[in-house]
VMD Tcl script that draws the C-alpha trace (Angstrom):
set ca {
  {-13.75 31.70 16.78}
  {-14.51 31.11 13.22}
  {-14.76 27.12 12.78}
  {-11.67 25.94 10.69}
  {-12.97 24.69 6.84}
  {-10.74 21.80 5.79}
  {-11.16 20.10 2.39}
  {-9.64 16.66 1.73}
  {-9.30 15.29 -1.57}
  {-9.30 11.24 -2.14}
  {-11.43 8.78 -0.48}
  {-8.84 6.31 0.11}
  {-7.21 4.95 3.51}
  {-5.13 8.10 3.68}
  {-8.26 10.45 3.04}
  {-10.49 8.68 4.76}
  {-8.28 8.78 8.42}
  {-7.35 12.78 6.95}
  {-10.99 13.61 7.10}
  {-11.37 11.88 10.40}
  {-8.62 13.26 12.25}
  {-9.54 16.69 11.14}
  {-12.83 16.27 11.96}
  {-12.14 15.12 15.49}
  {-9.64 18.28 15.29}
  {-13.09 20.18 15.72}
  {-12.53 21.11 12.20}
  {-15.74 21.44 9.32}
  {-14.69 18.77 7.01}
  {-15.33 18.22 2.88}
  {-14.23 15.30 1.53}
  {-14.13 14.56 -2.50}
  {-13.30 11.76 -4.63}
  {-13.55 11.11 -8.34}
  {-15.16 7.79 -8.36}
  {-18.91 6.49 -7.36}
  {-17.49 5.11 -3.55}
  {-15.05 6.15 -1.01}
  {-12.04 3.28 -0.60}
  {-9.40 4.55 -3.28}
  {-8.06 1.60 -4.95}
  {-10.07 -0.83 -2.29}
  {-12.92 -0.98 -4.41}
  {-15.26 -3.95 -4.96}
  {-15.40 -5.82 -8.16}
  {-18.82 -8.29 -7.96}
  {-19.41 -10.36 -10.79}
  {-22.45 -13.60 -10.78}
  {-21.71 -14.34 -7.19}
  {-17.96 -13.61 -6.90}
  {-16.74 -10.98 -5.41}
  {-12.98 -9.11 -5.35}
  {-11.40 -6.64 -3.40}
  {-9.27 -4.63 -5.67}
  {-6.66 -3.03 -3.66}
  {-5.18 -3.50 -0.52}
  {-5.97 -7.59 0.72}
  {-2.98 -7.93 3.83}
  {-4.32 -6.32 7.00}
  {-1.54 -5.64 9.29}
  {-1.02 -3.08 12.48}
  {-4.98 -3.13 12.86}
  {-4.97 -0.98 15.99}
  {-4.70 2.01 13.39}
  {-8.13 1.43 12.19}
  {-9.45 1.55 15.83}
  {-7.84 4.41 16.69}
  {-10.13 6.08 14.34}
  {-13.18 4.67 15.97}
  {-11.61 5.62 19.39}
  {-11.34 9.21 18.64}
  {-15.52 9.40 18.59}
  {-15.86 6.80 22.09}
  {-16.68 4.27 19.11}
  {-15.80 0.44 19.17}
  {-14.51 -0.94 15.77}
  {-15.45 -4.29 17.11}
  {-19.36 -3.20 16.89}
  {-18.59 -2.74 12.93}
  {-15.72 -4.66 11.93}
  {-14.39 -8.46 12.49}
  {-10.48 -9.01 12.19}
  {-9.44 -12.70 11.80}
  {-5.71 -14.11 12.67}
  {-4.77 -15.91 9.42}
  {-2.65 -19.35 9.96}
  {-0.36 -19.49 7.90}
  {0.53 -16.22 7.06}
  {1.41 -16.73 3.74}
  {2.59 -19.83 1.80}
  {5.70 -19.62 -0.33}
  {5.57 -22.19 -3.62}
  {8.82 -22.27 -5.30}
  {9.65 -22.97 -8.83}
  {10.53 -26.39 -7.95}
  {7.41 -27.12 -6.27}
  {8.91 -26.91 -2.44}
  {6.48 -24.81 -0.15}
  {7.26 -22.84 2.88}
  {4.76 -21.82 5.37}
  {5.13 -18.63 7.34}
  {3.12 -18.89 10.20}
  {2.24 -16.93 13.28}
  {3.79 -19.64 15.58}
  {7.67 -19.09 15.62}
  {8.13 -22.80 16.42}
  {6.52 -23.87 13.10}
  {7.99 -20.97 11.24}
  {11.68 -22.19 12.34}
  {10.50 -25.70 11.72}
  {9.80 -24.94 8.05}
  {12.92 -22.95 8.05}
  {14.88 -26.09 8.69}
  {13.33 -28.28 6.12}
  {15.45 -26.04 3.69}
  {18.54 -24.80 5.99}
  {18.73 -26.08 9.72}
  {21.18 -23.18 10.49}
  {18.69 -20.98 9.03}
  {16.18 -21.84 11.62}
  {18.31 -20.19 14.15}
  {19.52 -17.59 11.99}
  {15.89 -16.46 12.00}
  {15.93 -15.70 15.64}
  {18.54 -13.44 14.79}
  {16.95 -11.42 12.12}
  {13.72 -11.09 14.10}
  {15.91 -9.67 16.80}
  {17.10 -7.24 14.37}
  {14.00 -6.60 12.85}
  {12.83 -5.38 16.64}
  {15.27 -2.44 17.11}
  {14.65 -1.27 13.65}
  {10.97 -1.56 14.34}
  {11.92 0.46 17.73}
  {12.88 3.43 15.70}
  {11.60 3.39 12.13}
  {7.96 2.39 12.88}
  {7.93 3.37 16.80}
  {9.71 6.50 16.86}
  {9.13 7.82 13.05}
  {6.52 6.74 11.73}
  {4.30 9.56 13.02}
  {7.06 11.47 12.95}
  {6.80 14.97 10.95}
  {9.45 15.02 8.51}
  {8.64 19.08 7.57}
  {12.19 20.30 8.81}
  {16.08 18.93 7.83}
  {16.84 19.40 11.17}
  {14.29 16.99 12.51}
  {16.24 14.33 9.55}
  {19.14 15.04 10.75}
  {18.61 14.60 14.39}
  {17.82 10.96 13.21}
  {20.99 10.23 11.39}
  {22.41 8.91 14.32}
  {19.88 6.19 14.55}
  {19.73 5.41 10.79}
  {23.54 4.89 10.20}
  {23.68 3.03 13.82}
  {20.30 0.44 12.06}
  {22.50 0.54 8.97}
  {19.66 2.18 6.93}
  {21.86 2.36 3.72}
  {21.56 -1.06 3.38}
  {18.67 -3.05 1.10}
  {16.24 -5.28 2.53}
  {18.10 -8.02 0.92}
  {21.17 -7.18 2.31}
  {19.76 -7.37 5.86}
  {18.15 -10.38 5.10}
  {21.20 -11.98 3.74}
  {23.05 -11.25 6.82}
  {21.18 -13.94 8.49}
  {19.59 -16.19 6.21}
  {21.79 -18.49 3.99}
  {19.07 -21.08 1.63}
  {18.12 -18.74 -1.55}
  {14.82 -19.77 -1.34}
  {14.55 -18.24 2.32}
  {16.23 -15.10 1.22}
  {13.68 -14.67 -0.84}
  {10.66 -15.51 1.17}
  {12.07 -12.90 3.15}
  {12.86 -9.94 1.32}
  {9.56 -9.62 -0.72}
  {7.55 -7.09 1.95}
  {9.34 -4.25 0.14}
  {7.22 -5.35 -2.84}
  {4.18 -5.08 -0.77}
  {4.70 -1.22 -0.86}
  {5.84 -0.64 -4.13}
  {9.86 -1.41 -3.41}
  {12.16 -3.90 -5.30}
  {13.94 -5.29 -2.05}
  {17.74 -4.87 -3.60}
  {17.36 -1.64 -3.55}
  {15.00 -0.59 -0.61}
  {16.76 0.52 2.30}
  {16.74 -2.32 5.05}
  {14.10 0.59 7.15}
  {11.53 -1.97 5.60}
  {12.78 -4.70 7.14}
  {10.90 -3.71 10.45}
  {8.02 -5.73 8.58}
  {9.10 -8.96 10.47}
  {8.48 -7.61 13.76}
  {5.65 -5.61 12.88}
  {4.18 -8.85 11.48}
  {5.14 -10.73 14.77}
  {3.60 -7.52 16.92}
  {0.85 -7.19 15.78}
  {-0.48 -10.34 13.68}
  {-1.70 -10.95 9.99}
  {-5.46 -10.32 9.60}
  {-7.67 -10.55 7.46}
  {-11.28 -8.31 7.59}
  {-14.61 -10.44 7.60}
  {-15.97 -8.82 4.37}
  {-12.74 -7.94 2.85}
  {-11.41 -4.41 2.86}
  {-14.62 -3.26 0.95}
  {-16.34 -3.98 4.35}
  {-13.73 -1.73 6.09}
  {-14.44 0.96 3.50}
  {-18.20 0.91 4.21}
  {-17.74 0.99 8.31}
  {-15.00 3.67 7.50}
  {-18.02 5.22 5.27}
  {-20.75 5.09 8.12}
  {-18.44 6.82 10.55}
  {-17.67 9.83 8.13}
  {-21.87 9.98 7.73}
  {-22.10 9.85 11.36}
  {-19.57 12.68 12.16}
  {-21.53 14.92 9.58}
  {-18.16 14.92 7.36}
  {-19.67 16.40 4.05}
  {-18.62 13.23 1.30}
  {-18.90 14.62 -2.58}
  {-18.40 11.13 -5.15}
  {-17.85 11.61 -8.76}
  {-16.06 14.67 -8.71}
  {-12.27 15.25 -9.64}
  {-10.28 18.08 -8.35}
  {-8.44 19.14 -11.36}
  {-7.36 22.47 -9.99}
  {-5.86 23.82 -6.83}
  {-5.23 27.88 -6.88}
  {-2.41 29.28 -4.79}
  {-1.16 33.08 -4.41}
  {1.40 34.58 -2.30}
  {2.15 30.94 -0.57}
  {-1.68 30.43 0.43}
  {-3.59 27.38 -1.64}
  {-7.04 29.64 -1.89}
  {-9.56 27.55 -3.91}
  {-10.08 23.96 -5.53}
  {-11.60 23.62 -8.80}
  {-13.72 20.21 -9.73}
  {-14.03 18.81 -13.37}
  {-17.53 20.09 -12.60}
  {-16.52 23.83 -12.80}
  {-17.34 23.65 -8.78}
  {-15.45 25.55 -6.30}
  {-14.41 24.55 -2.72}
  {-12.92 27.38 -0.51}
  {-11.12 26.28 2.78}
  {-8.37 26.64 5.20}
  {-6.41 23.86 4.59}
  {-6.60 21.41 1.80}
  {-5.34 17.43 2.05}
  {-4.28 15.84 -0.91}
  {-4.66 11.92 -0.81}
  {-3.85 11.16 -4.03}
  {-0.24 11.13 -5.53}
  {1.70 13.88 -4.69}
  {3.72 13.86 -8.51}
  {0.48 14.01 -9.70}
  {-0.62 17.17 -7.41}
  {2.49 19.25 -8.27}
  {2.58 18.41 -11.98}
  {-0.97 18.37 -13.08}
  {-3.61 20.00 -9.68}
  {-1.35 22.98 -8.66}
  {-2.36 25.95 -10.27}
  {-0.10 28.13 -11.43}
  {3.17 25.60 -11.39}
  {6.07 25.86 -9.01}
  {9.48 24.86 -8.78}
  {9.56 23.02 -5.35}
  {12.02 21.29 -3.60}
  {9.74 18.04 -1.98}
  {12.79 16.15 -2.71}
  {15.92 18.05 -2.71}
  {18.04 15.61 -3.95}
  {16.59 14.37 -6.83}
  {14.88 16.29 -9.25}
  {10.89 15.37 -9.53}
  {11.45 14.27 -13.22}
  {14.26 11.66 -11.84}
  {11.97 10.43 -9.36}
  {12.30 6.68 -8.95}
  {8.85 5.11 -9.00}
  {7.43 1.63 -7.63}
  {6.71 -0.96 -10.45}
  {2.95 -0.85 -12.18}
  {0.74 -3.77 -10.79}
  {-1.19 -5.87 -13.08}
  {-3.91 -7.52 -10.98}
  {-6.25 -10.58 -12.59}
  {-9.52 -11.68 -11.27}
  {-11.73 -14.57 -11.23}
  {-13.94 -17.25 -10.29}
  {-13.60 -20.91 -10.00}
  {-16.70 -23.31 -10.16}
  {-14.75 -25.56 -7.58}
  {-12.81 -25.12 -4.59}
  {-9.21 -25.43 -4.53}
  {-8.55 -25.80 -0.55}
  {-5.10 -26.41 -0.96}
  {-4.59 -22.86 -1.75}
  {-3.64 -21.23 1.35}
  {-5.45 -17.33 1.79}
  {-1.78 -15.66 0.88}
  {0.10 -17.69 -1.11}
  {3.48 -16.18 -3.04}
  {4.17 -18.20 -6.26}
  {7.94 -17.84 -7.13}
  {9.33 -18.23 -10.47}
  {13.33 -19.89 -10.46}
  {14.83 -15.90 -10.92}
  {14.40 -13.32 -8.20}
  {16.94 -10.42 -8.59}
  {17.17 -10.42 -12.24}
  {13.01 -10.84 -12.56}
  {12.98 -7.96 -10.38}
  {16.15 -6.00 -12.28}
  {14.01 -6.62 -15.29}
  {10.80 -5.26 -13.84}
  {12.07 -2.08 -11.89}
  {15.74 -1.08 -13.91}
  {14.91 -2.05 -17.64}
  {11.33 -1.58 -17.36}
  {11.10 -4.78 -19.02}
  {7.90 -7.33 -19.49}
  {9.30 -10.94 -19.34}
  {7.84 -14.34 -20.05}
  {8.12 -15.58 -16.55}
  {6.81 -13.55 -13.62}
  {6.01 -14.38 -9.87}
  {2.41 -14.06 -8.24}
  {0.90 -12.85 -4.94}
  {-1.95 -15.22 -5.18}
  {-4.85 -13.88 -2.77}
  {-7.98 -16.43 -2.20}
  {-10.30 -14.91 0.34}
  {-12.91 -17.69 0.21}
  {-10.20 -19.82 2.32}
  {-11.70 -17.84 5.10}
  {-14.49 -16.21 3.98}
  {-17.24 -17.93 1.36}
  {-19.56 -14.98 1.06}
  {-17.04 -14.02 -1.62}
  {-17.58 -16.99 -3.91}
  {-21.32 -19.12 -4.63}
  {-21.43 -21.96 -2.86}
  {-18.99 -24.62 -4.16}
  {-16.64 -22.15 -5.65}
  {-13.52 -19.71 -5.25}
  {-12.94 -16.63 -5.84}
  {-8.84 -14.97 -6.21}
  {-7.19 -12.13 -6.96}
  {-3.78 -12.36 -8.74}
  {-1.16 -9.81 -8.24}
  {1.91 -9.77 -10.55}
  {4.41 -7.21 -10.18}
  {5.09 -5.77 -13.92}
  {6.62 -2.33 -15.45}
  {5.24 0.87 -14.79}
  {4.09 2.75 -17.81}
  {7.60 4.45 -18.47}
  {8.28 1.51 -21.18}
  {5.15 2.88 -23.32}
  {3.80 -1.13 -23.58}
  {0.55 -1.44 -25.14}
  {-1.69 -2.88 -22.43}
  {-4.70 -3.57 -24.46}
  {-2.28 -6.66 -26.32}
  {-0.02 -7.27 -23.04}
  {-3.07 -7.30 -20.75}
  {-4.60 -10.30 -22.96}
  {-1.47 -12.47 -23.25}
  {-0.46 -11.74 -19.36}
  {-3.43 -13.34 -18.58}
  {-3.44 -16.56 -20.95}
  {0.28 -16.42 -19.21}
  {-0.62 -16.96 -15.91}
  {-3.38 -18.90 -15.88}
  {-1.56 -21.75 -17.63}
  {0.91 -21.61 -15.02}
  {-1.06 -21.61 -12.24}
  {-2.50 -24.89 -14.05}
  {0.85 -26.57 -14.40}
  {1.38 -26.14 -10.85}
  {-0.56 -25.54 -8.10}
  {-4.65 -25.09 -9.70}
  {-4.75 -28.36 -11.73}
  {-7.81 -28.35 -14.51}
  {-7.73 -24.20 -14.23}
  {-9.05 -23.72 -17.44}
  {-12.00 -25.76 -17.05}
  {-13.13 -24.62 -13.78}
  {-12.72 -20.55 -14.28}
  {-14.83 -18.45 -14.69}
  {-15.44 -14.67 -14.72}
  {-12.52 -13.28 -15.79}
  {-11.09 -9.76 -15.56}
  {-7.71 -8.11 -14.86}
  {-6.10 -3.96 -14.26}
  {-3.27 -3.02 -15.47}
  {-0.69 0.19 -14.77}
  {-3.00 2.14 -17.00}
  {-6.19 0.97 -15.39}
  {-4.08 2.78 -12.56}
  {-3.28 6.04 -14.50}
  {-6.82 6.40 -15.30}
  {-8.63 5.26 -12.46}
  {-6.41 6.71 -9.57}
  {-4.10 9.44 -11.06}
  {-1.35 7.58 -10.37}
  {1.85 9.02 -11.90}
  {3.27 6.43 -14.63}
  {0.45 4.24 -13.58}
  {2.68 3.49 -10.81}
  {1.39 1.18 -7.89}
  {2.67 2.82 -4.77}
  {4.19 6.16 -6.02}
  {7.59 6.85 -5.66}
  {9.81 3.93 -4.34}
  {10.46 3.17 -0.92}
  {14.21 3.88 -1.51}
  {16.62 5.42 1.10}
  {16.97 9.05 -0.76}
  {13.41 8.56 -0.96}
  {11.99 7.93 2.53}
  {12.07 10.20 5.57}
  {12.73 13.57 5.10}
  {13.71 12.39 1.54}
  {10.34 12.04 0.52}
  {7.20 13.82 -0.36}
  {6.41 15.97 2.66}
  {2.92 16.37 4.81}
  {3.10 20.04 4.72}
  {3.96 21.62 1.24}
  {7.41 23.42 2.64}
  {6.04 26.91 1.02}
  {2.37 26.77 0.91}
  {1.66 25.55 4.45}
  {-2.05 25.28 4.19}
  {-1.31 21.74 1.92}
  {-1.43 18.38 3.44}
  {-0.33 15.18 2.25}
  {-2.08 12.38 3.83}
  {-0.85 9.37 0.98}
  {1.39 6.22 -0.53}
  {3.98 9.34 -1.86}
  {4.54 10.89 1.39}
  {5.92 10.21 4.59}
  {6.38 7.71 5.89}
  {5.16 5.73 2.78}
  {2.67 3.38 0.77}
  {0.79 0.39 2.46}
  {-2.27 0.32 4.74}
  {-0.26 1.15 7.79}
  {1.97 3.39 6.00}
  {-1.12 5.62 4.66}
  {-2.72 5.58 8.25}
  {0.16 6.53 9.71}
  {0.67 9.49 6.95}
  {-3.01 10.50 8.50}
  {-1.36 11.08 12.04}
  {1.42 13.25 11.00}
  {-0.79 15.62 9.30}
  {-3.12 15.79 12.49}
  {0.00 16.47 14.15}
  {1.31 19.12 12.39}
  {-2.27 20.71 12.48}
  {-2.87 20.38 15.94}
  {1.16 21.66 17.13}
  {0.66 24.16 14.76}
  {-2.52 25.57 15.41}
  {-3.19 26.32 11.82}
  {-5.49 29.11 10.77}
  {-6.09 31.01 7.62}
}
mol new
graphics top color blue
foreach p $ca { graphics top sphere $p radius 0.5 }
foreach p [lrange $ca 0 end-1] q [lrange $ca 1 end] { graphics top cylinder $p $q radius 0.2 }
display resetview
C-alpha cells in the first residue's frame, strides 16, 4: 500500500505534536517552517549571558508532552526535567498587598483569608465547580472532533447544564466576594488570548487543571523542550525544512493538491496540516479563495480576535529574589483596563504585567549575580493602526519605571540588555492575523464547534493542528488540537 505523504506546515507546539502523531500514524512526514528553528513563538532570545524564552513560559498538563515520547517507547524524563513551582504565581496589587497562589490548598485558602475569610471557603466551592467543568470541557472535549454540528449539539446538554454562556468572571464571582480575589482569579482567560468578561466560564476548568496536574516549569525553559521535541523529529526520520514560508496552498475539485514555498518549491502530499493561524490560511495561503463556513455564525471578517501582546526583555546586574518565578502585577482597574484593551482597542497609560523571572529557579539563564525576565503586557491588537515603532519605545520607559516604584527598586540602574515585541513583531514573525496573540478569542460563539475546525469541512485533506482551532490557544490547548487531528486521521482512514 502506497505509504501516506503528509506535509505539516509550522514548527510550533501544534506542528511539532502534528508531525509526530502522523508520523507514528505510519505516515512519511515533511515538516516546514519559515524561521531558522522549530518552536513557533518559543524561540530563544540570548543576549551577553541572558537568556529569554519568547513564547509560551507556564507549563501546565505536562503528561501531553510525554505522550509524544510514549508513542516511540521513549522516556521524556531521559530528555527533559519538569520542576513543581511554589508558589504558583504571586499576585501584587496596586496597593502593594500580595497574594500567593500556591500548590498547597491550605496556604492558598490561608492567603485567601488575609483579604476575605468567607472567601477562603468560598474557594472550596469554586474548585468544586471548576472539577465538573474540567470533567467535560477538558476530559470529555478536549480531544474531541468538533468536524460535525451534530457532534455540538449532542453536547448542548452538558454546556447549558455547566452554564457555558456565562464569562469566567461571572463564575468566579459566584464564589469569590474581595475584588482583588476576583481578579486573581479570572485572569487564565488572558493566558490564551481571552478577556475573562467575556470568555465563556468553559475556561474556568483552569483551576482544576492547575490543581490536577501542577504548575511546572522546564529545566532549560521551553527552548529546551523545543530542542528535545527537535531530536525526536530527527530521530523518527521526520524530514524538517527551516527558512521556508508556505505562501501557497492549491486546491481543485475539494482536494488541497500542492504547497508552494516563498522559494518557488513545491511539496505534493496527501494531507496537509496547517499550524499557523487559520485566518491567515484562508485569507492569504489558500489558493484560489473560497467562501467557507469555519464559523457559521459569524462572518470571518467579524471575527473577534485575542488582544496583541507586547513582551519586554532584559537583564539585571543583580538579583531581585523577592520576585517570585510568576508574578502578576495589577494596576487599581481590571474590567475597564481590559474594556479598553479588547472593545476600544485602546493603548492606556496604566497597564498590568505578567512578570516571568526564570532565574528564580533556574540561573543558567542569567551570569552569575544577575536576573534575567520577561515582561508580558496585554495591549491592542493591530486593528487600532498604532504606530509601534513610537508606542514600543514609550511602553517600555512605561513599565520599567513602574516596576521601579514598586516591586524592582533601583531598576534603572541595574538593567541591562534591553529588548521588547510587539503585535507587529507578531504579524511579521508568525503570520498572525492583526498581530493577534492567540488568534481568535476564546469566546463562547467561538469555541467548540464554533471555532476554526481540524478538518477543512470541504477540502478534507486540510488539518488544523493550532491556537485558532479547536479546542483553542495555550500549550495544552495546541497539544490537544494535535490529538484531534490524529483522530480524525486514524477513524477516518484518510487516503488520497
Amino acid at each position: 500500500m502506497k505509504k501516506i505523504h503528509t506535509l505539516v506546515v509550522g514548527g510550533g507546539f501544534g506542528g511539532m505534536a502534528a508531525a509526530l502523531r502522523a508520523k507514528a500514524l505510519g505516515h512519511d512526514v515533511t515538516l516546514v517552517d519559515k524561521l531558522e528553528v522549530l518552536g513557533g513563538r518559543a524561540q530563544i532570545i540570548t543576549k551577553n549571558g541572558f537568556k529569554h524564552d519568547t513564547g509560551p513560559t507556564v507549563i501546565t498538563a505536562p503528561f501531553l508532552f510525554e505522550e509524544l515520547f510514549n508513542l516511540f517507547d521513549e522516556n521524556i524524563d531521559d530528555y527533559i526535567k519538569f520542576v513543581p513551582l511554589e508558589p504558583w504565581y504571586r499576585f501584587y496589587f496596586h496597593d502593594s498587598s500580595t497574594f500567593d497562589y500556591s500548590s498547597s490548598i491550605s496556604k492558598t485558602k490561608k492567603e485567601i483569608a488575609k483579604f476575605s475569610p468567607e472567601d477562603s471557603e468560598g474557594y472550596e466551592s469554586l474548585l468544586r465547580k471548576s472539577e465538573e467543568i474540567f470533567d467535560i470541557g477538558f476530559t470529555k472535549l478536549s480531544a474531541q472532533p468538533f468536524t460535525s454540528f451534530w457532534t455540538m449539539i449532542k453536547q448542548i446538554p452538558y454546556l447549558v447544564k455547566l452554564k457555558s454562556y456565562l464569562s469566567v468572571s461571572s463564575f468566579v464571582s459566584k464564589y469569590i466576594t474581595n475584588s482583588k480575589i476576583r481578579s486573581a482569579f479570572s485572569i487564565h482567560p488572558l493566558l490564551v488570548g481571552g478577556n475573562p468578561f467575556t470568555t465563556t466560564s468553559i475556561y474556568s476548568l483552569i483551576h482544576y487543571l492547575e490543581r490536577k496536574w501542577g504548575v511546572f516549569f522546564c529545566i532549560g525553559g521551553t527552548g529546551k523542550l523545543v530542542e528535545e521535541l527537535s531530536n525526536l523529529i530527527k530521530r523518527q526520520g521526520i524530514r524538517v525544512v527551516l527558512n521556508e514560508d508556505i505562501v501557497k496552498v492549491e486546491h481543485e475539485n475539494n482536494i488541497a493538491k500542492c504547497a508552494i514555498s516563498n522559494l518557488g518549491n513545491k511539496y505534493d502530499f496527501d494531507n496537509i496540516i496547517y499550524n499557523g493561524d487559520p485566518p491567515t490560511f484562508y485569507e492569504e495561503v489558500l489558493t484560489p479563495k473560497r467562501k467557507n463556513l469555519l464559523n457559521p455564525i459569524i462572518p470571518n471578517k467579524l471575527l473577534s480576535y485575542s488582544m496583541g501582546l507586547y513582551v519586554l526583555f532584559f537583564g539585571t546586574k543583580k538579583k531581585f529574589n523577592d520576585i517570585a518565578h510568576h508574578t502578576i502585577w495589577l494596576t487599581e482597574r481590571f474590567e475597564t483596563l481590559l474594556e479598553d484593551i479588547f472593545e476600544k482597542k485602546k493603548l492606556t497609560k496604566d497597564f498590568s504585567l505578567y512578570i516571568h523571572r526564570p532565574t528564580a529557579t533556574d540561573d543558567t539563564f542569567a551570569p552569575s549575580g544577575c536576573d534575567s525576565f520577561y515582561v508580558l503586557c496585554p495591549v491592542p491588537n493591530l486593528k487600532n493602526n498604532l504606530n509601534w515603532d513610537v508606542e514600543g519605545e514609550n511602553l517600555k520607559e512605561n513599565i520599567i519605571n513602574e516596576l521601579e516604584k514598586t516591586i524592582m527598586p533601583d531598576l534603572n540602574k541595574y538593567i541591562t540588555d534591553v529588548s521588547y515585541m510587539t503585535p507587529k513583531s507578531f504579524k511579521t514573525n508568525y503570520r498572525s492575523m492583526w498581530g493577534a496573540g492567540f488568534s481568535i478569542a476564546p469566546k463562547f460563539y467561538q469555541s467548540a464547534w464554533f471555532r476554526y475546525h481540524n478538518q477543512d469541512p470541504k477540502i478534507k485533506n486540510i488539518f488544523f493542528s493550532a491556537a485558532g482551532a479547536h479546542p483553542g490557544a495555550g500549550i495544552p490547548g495546541v497539544l490537544s488540537s494535535a490529538k484531534v487531528v490524529e483522530t480524525i486521521l486514524k477513524d477516518q482512514e484518510i487516503r488520497y
